[in-house]
N, C-alpha and C positions, 0 to 999 in steps of 0.2 A: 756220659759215662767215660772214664778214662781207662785206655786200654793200653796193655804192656806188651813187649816181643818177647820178653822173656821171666823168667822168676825171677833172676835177680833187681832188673827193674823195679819190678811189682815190692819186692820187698824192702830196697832203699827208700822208695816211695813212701811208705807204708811208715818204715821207720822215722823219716822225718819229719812226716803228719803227728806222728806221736811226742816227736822232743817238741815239737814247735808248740803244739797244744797244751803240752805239757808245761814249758816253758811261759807262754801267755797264761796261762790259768791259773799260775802260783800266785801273781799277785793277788787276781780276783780272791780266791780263795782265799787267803791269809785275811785277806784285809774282811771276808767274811766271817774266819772265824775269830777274829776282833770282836767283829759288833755281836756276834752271837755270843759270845763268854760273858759278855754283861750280865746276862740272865745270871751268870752261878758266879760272879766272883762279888768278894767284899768292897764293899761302893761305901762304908761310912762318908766317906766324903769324896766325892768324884778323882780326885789331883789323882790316888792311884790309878783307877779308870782311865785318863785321860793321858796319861803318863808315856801310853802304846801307842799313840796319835801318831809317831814319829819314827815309829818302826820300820823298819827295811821291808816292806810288805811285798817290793819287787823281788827281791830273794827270796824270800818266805818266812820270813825272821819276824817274830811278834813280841816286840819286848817291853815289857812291865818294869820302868824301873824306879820304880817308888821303893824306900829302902824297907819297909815291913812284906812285900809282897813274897819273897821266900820265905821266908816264916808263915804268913799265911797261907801262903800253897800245899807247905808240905804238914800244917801241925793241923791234929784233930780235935774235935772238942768247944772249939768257940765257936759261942752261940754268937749270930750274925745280929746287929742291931739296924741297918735300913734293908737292907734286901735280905729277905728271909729263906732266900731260896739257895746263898751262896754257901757256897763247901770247898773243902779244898781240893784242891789237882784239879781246878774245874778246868784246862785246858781237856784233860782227858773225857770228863761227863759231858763238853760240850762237843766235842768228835764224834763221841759215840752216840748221842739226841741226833749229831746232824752229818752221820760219814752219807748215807744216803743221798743226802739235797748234794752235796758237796761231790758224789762222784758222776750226779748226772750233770752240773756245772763243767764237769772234768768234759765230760762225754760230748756236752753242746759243744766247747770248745773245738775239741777234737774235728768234732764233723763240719763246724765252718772253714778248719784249715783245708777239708778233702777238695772244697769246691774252687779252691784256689787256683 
């Protein structure tokens, strides 16, 4: 157990368990919520899919650049032909299926940095 002389210790401490964690866990994450959006975005043919392979996932940057994928994201109404389950803004439907899993990933992170 790590123990501090004063508050301010405790709370630098503290503070930089949290960017550190926060910091390492963005890639994780990102590159998580890649593989999970497959479920909800339009796959007729992989290349857009596969497009985000190359993403800055270290920053947190997940980027689709297949050139219909704006227009897919933001328009409503097309009926999906291989994956039946995709829709559009599925960045947001896939956040919302999975903030849960994604902030106990945060949380594990977090508490490997404490033991440091």
């Amino acid at each position: 157990m790590k123990t501090f002389n004063n508050f301010g210790k405790a709370f630098k401490w503290t503070d930089e368990i949290i960017k550190e964690g926060a910091e390492k866990s963005l890639e994780v994450i990102s590159k998580q919520v890649y593989e999970d959006s497959k479920e909800f975005i339009y796959i007729d043919t992989l290349d857009m899919y596969e497009s985000g392979e190359y993403s800055d996932f270290k920053g947190g940057f997940v980027l689709i650049k297949a050139p219909q994928v704006r227009w897919l994201y933001y328009t409503d109404g097309i009926t999906p032909s291989k994956n039946m389950k995709a829709t559009p803004m599925w960045f947001e439907v896939t956040k919302n299926k999975n903030k849960t899993t994604y902030a106990k990933m945060i949380g594990k992170t977090i508490n490997r940095q404490k033991g440091r």
